[in-house]
C-alpha positions in Angstrom: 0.0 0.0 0.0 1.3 3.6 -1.1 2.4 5.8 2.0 -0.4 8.5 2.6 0.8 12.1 3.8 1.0 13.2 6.6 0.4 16.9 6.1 -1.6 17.8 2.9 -5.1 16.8 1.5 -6.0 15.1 -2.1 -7.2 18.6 -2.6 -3.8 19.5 -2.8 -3.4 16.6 -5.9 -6.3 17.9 -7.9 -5.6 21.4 -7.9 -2.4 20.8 -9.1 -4.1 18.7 -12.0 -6.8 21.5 -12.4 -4.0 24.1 -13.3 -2.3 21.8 -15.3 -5.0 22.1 -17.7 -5.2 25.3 -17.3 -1.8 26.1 -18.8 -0.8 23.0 -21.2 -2.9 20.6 -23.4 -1.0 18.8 -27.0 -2.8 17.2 -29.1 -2.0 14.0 -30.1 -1.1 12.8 -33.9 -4.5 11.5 -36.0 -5.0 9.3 -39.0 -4.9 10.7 -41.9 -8.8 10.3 -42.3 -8.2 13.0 -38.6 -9.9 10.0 -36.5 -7.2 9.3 -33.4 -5.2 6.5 -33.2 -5.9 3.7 -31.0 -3.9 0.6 -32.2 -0.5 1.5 -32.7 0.8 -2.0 -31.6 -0.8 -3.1 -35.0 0.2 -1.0 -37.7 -1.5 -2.4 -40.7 -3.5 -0.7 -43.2 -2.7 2.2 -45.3 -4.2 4.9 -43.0 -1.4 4.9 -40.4 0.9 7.1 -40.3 4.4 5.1 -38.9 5.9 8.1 -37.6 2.7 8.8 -35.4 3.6 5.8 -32.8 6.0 5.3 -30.4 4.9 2.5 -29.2 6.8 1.3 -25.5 8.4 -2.0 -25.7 7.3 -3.7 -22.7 10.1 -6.2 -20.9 7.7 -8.1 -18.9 9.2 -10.4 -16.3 7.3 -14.3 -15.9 6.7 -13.3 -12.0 5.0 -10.1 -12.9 1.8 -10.0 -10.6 -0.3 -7.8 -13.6 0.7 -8.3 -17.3 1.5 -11.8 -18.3 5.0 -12.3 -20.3 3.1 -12.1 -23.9 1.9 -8.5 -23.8 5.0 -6.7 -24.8 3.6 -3.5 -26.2 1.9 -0.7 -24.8 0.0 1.7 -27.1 1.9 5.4 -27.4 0.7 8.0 -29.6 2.9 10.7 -30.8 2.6 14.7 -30.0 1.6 16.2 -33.0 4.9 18.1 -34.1 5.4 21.7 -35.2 8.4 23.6 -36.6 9.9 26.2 -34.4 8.9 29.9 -34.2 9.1 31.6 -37.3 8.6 28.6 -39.4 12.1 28.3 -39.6 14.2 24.6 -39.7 15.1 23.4 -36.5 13.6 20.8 -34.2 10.7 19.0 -33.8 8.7 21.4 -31.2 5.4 20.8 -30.1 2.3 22.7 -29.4 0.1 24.2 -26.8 -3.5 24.3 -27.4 -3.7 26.1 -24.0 -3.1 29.9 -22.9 0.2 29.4 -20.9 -1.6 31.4 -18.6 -3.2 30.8 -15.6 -6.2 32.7 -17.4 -9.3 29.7 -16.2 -8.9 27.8 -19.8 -10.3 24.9 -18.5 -13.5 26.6 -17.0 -14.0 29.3 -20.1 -12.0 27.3 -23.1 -9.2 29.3 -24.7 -11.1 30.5 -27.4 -14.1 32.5 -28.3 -16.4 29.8 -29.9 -15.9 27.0 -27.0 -16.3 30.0 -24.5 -19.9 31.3 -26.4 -21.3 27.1 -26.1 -20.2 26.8 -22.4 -22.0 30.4 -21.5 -26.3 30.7 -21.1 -26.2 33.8 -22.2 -28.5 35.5 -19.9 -27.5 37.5 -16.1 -23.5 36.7 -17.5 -23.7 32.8 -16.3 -22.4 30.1 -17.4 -24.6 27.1 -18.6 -25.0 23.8 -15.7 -27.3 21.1 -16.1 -30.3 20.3 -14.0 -28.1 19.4 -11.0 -26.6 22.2 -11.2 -23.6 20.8 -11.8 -21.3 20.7 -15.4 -23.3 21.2 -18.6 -24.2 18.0 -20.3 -22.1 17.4 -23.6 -24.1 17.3 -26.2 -21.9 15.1 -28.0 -22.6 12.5 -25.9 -20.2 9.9 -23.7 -17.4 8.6 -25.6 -17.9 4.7 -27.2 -16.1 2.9 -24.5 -17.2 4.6 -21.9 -19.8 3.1 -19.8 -21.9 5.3 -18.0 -25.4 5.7 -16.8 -25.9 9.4 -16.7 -24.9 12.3 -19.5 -21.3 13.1 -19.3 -20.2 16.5 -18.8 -18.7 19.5 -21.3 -16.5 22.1 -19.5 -13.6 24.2 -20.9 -11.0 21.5 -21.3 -12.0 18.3 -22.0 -10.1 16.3 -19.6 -12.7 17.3 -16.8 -13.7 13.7 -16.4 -10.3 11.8 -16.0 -10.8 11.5 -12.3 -14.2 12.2 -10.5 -11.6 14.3 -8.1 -10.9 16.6 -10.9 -14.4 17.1 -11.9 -14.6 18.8 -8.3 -12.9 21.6 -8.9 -14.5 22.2 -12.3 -17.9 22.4 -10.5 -16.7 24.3 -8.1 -15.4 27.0 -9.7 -17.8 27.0 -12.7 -20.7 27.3 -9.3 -18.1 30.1 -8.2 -18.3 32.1 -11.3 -22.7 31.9 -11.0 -23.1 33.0 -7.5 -20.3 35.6 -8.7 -22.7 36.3 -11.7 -25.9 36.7 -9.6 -24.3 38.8 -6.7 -23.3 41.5 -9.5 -26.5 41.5 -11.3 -28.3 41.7 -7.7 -26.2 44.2 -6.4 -26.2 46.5 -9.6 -29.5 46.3 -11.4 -27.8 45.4 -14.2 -28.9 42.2 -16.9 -26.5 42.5 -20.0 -25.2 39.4 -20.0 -21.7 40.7 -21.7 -21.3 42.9 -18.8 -22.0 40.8 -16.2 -20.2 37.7 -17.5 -16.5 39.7 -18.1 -16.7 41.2 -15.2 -17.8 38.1 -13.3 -14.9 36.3 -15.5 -12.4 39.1 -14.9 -13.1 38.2 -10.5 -13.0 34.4 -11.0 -9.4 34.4 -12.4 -8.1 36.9 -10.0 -9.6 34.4 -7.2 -7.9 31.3 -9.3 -4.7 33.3 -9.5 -4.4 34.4 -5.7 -5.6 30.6 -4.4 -2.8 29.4 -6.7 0.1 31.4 -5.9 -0.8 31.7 -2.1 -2.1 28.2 -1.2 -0.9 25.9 -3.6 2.5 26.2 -4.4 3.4 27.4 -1.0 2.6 23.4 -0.2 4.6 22.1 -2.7 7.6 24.4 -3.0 9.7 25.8 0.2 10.5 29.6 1.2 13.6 29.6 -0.5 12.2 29.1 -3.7 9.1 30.6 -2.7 10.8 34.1 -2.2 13.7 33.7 -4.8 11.5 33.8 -7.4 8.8 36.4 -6.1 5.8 33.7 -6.1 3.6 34.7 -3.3 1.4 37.9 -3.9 1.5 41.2 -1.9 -0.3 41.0 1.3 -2.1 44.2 0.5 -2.0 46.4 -2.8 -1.1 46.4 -6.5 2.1 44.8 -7.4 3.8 45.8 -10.6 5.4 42.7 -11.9 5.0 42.4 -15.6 7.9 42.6 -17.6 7.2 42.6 -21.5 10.2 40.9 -22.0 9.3 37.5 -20.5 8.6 34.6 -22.6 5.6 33.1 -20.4 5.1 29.9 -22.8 5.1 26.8 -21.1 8.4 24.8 -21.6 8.8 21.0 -22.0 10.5 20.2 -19.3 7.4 21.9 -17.2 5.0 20.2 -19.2 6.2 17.5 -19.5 8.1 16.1 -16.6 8.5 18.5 -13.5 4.4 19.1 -13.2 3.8 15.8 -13.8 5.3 15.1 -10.3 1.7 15.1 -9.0 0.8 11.5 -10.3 2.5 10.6 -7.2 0.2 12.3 -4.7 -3.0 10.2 -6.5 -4.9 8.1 -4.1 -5.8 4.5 -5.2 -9.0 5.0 -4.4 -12.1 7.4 -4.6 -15.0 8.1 -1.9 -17.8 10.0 -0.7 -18.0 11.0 2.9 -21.3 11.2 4.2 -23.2 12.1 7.2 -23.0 8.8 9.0 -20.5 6.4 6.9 -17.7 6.7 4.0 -17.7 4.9 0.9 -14.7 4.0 -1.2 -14.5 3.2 -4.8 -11.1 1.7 -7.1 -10.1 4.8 -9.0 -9.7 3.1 -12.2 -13.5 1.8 -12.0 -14.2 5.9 -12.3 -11.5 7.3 -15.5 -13.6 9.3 -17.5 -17.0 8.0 -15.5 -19.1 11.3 -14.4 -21.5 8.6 -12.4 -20.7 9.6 -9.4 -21.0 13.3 -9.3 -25.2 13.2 -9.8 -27.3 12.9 -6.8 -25.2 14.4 -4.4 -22.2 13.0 -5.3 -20.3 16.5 -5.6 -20.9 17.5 -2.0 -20.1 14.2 -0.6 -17.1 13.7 -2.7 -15.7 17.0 -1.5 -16.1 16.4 1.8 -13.6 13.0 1.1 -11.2 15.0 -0.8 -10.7 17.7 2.4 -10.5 15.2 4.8 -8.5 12.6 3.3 -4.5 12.8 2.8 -3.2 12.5 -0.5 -0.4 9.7 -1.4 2.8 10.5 0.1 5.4 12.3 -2.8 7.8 9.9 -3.4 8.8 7.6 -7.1 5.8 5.5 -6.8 2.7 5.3 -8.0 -0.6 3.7 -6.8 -1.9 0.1 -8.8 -5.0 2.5 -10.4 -2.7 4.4 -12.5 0.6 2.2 -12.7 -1.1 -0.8 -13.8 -4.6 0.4 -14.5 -4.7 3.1 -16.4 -7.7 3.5 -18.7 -9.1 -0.3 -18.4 -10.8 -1.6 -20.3 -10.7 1.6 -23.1 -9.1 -1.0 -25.7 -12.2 -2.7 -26.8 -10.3 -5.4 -28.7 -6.3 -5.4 -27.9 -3.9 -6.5 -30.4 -1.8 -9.7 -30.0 0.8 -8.7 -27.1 -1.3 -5.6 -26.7 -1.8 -4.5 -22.7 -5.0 -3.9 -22.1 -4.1 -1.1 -19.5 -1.7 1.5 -19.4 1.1 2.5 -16.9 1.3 6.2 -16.6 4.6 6.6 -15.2 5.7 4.7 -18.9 3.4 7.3 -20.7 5.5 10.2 -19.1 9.0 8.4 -19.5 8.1 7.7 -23.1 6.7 11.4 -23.7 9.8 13.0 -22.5 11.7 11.2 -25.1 8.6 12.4 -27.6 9.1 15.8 -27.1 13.1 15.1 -27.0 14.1 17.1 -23.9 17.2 16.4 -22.6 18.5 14.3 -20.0 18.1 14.8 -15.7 21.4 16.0 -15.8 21.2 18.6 -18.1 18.1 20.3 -15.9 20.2 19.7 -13.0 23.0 21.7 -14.8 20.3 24.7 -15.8 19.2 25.1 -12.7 23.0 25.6 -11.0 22.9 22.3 -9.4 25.7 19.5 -9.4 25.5 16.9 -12.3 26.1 13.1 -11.1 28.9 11.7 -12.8 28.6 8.5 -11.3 25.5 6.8 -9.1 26.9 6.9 -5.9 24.8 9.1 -3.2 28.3 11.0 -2.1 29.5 14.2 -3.2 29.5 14.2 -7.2 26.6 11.4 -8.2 23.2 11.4 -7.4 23.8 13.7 -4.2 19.8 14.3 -3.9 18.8 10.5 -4.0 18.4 7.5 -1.4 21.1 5.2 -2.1 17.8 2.8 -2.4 16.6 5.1 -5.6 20.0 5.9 -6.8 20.5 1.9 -7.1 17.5 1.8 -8.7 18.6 4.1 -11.5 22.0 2.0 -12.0 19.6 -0.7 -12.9 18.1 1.0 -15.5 20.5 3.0 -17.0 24.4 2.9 -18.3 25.3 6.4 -17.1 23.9 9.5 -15.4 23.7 11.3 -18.1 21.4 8.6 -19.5 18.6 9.1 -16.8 15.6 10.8 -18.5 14.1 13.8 -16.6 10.8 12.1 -14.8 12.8 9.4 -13.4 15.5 11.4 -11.9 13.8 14.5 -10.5 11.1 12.0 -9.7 13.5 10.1 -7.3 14.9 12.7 -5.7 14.7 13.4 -1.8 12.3 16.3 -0.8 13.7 19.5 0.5 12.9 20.3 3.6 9.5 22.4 3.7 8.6 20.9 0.0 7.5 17.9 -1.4 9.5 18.1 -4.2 13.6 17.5 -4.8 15.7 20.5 -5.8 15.5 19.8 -9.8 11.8 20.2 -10.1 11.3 22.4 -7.3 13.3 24.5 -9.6 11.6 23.8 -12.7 8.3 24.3 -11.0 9.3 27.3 -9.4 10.8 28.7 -12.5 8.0 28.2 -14.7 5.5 29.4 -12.4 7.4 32.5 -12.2 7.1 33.2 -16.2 3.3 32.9 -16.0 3.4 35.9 -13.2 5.4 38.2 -14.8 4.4 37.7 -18.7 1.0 38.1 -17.7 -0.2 41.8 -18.8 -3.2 40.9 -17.1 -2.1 39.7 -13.4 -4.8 40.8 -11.0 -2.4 42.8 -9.0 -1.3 44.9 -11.7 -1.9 49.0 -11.9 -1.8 48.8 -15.6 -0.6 52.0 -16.2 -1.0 51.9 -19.7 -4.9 50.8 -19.1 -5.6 52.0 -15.7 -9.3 51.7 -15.7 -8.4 48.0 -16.3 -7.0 47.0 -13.1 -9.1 46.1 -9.9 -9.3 49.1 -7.2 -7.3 49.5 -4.1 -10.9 48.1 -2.6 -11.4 45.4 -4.8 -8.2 43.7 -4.5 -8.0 43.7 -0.9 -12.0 41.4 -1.3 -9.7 38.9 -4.0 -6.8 39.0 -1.7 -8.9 38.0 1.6 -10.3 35.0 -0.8 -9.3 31.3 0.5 -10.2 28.0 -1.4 -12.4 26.7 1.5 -14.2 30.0 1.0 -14.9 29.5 -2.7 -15.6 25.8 -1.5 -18.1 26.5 1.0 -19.9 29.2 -1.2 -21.2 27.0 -3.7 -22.3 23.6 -1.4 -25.5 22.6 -1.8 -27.7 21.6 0.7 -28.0 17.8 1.1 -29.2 17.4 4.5 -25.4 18.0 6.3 -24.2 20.5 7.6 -20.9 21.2 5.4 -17.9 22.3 7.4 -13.5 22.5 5.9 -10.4 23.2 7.1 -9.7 26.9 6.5 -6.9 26.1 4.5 -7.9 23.1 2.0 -4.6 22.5 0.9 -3.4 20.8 4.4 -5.0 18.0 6.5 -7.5 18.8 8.9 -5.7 17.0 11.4 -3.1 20.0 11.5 -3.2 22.2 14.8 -4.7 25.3 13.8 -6.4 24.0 10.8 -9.7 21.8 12.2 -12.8 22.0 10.5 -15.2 24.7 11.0 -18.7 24.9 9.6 -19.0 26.9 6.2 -20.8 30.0 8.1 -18.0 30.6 10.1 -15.4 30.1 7.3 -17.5 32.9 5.4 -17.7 35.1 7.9 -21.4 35.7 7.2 -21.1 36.6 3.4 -22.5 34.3 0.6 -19.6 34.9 -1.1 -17.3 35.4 1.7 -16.6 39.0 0.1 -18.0 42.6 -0.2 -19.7 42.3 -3.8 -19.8 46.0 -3.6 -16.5 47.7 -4.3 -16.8 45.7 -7.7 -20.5 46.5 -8.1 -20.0 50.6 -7.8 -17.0 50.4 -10.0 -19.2 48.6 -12.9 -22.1 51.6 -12.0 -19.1 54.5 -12.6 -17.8 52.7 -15.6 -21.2 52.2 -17.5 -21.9 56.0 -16.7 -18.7 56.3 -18.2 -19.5 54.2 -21.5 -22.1 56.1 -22.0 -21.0 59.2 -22.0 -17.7 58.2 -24.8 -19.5 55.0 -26.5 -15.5 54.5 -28.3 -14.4 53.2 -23.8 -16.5 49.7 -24.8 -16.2 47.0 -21.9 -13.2 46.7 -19.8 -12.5 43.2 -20.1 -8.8 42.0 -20.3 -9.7 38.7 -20.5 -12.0 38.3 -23.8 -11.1 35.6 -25.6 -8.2 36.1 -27.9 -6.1 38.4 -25.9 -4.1 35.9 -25.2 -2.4 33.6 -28.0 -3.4 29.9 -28.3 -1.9 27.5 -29.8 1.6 28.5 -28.9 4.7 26.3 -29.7 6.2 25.4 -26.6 9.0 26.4 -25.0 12.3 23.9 -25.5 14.3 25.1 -22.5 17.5 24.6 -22.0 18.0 24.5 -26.0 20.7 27.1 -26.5 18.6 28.6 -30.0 15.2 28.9 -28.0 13.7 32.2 -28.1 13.6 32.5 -23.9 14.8 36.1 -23.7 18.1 36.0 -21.9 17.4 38.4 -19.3 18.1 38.6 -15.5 14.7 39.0 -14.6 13.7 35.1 -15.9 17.1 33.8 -15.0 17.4 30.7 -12.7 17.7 32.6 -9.2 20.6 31.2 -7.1 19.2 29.4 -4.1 21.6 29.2 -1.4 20.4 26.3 0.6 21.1 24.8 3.9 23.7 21.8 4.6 21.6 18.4 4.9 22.8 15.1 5.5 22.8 13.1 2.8 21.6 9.7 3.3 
């Protein structure tokens, strides 16, 4: 069984996953008839295209206690390639069908049309079905899925992987309606444009300062923390955007380093009621939106904020090492798994996307290579000598070791859950989408100014907490709903038990003054009408930021990363540890 922690929640897991498809999604290579590819262990017939697979040879061992000795291939699809900027020649790069911002892609869509079918288009709400809860996609549930209620349409379509991942889509998609109807209460106003930008414009700011001030704090220590000016101002604007930043989300991010949260998934999924708790395989629930009707969103929840997440360490639970996707594969080939191993997938997409090795990050980010795979002073000085043997079994030399594996298998710093290599990574990346975002809610915009939030306004965002946003949008279901203040950390934590959601709000629906934003939308639509040229102040429309990026290749020496000081590698002077 897979250590659980001892300090953080599975909501800290999923809101990890929720930004990740906030900020990166690459689509996969197609047929040529644009249908996806699902057999590439059997490449016959005239529609495939060979350089689309990359299929992972699989060396199974006869003791093997899941996959019998004759399945030696697991399915891989390629990234769909893209040249480099410009068009030029160069490497294969790949692209980014998301904002590279944390922008809410994956409650809004990151463009105008998926944006227009997810609204209602009246009071500036977005659409929910009868349970109030995601809108139904009216394509329907994919062929091999077997479910018995509608599945769900949201802003990315990944919103159903995990039933704990469809959590914070309702949630926030619930936060951005209450939002909606506070405003139109509060002002008298029904244009639905108005209301939904400005409710849109409020929702992000809220998704940006949970983020930076709850998340990553949990995963990342102070040292990186402060070195690379993550945490927002306690109170006031902050002028952090530098034009000059490249905010595109780089490979090794994407790729690797983020993808250290498959190790905090729990094997298991539940819903916590009033009188007993009831526990479900995760793989029975991949793509399965089942268990959200009737309920199931409150109650499943309240199991995410009281239950730890998996311990961070190079494991990963049976659900998504062995049984990833079950049963998707209708008819397997001959050798064919009929499940996949996720911690392949992301050694396997590393070497899609061709970033370099674990050393060479380790290198970019001013640490020591390992020239051998000892655990003393020039090898793998951040590893067990338990993980650091387990690397000499795989590979020839350090320089071999592929990104996931190594930064994967490193020791956590102390106050992070995470080694130095993609602490950095993490840390550094995180710090692009800050400052290359013209739009960050603390900004003055000086070049805009009736764009940025008030002195007033940003000090209701800056008091928000998750377990606020959380405990606005419960439903009642016959319990009385009560979180941790911070949601991020155990509720067994001193300081951090469980209060009931009327306390945690502090007597506001919200949990916020709607009113400093309600008089600022009166003054500016007195203001629109007397100059019709002002239109609405929205920063956020769709199309102000770029999709469909290429990423960024980092540390390739002819990538376009502007080589500045401000989006250097800080220099993080830690503290002696024993290494053991």
């Amino acid at each position: 069984m897979t250590p659980v922690s001892a300090k953080f929640s599975t909501f800290l897991t999923h809101h990890g996953q929720f930004i990740d498809h906030d900020v990166i999604s690459t689509p996969s290579e197609t047929l040529s008839t644009n249908q996806a590819i699902t057999d590439c262990c059997n490449q016959v017939g005239g529609l495939m295209k060979p350089e689309a697979c990359f299929t992972i040879p699989v060396n199974i061992e006869e003791a093997d206690p899941f996959f019998p000795p004759y399945q030696t291939c697991m399915n891989f699809v390629r990234h769909t390639g893209a040249p480099p900027l410009g068009c030029a020649n160069g490497v294969r790069e790949q692209v980014n069908e998301r904002t590279s911002f944390v922008d809410g892609s994956m409650i809004y869509g990151s463009d105008a049309d998926r944006e227009q079918e997810l609204r209602s288009t009246f009071s500036g709400r977005l659409a929910v079905n009868k349970e109030n809860l995601l809108p139904i996609n009216p394509q329907g549930c994919p062929e091999e899925i077997q479910a018995k209620f509608p599945c769900f349409a949201a802003g990315d379509h990944r919103q159903s992987e995990t039933p704990t991942l469809t959590v914070p889509h309702i949630t926030w998609l619930r936060r951005h309606n209450l939002i909606a109807d506070a405003l139109r209460a509060a002002t008298g106003i029904t244009n639905d444009e108005i209301l939904f930008q400005e409710t849109k414009r409020i929702v992000i700011a809220e998704l940006q300062h949970v983020t930076y001030n709850e998340f990553l704090p949990a995963i990342l220590d102070d040292l990186h923390m402060n070195a690379y000016n993550l945490r927002s101002k306690q109170v006031g604007h902050a002028e952090i955007y530098n034009p000059d930043v490249d905010p595109r989300t780089i490979n090794a991010f994407g790729v690797a380093a983020y993808r250290m949260g498959h190790s905090l998934v729990r094997n298991t999924v539940g819903l916590l009621e009033k009188s007993r708790k009831r526990v479900f395989p995760v793989q029975e629930h991949f793509e399965v939106p089942d268990i959200m009707y009737k309920g199931g969103y409150e109650l499943l929840a309240r199991w995410m904020s009281r239950e730890p997440k998996s311990k961070s360490d190079r494991f990963l639970v049976d659900g998504i090492r062995n049984r990833l996707f079950e049963n998707f594969i209708a008819t397997p080939s001959p050798g064919e798994t009929p499940s996949l191993d996720l911690g392949a997938l992301n050694v396997q997409r590393g070497r899609d996307h061709g970033i370099p090795s674990y050393n060479a990050y380790r290198q970019f980010c001013g640490l020591p290579r390992a020239n051998f795979f000892a655990v003393t002073h020039g090898g793998l000085v951040n590893h067990s000598p338990r993980a650091a043997n387990a690397l000499k079994l795989t590979y020839r030399h350090p320089d071999d070791i592929d990104l996931f594996a190594g930064g994967m298998s490193e020791t956590p710093e102390l106050g992070s859950i995470l080694g130095p290599t993609f602490q950095c990574l993490i840390a550094f990346q995180f710090s692009l989408y800050k400052q290359g975002d013209r739009f960050w809610y603390e900004r003055t915009f000086p070049e805009i100014p009736l764009a940025a939030f008030t002195t007033a306004q940003l000090g209701q965002i800056k008091q928000t907490t998750y377990a606020k946003i959380l405990c606005s949008v419960m439903s009642d279901i016959g319990v009385f709903h009560s979180f941790q203040p911070n949601l991020m950390l155990r509720s067994n934590i001193p300081g951090n038990s469980p209060l009931q959601c009327n306390v945690i709000l502090e007597g506001s629906p919200l949990g916020f003054d709607i009113n400093p934003f309600a008089d600022q939308i009166i003054k500016l639509r007195g203001m629109r009408r007397q100059n019709p040229f002002l239109g609405a102040i929205s920063p956020y429309n769709p199309g102000m930021h770029k999709i469909m990026q290429i990423m960024g290749q980092l540390p390739h020496r002819n990538n376009v990363f502007p080589p500045i000081n401000s989006t250097r590698v800080p220099k993080i002077r830690r503290k002696q540890r024993k290494v053991y």
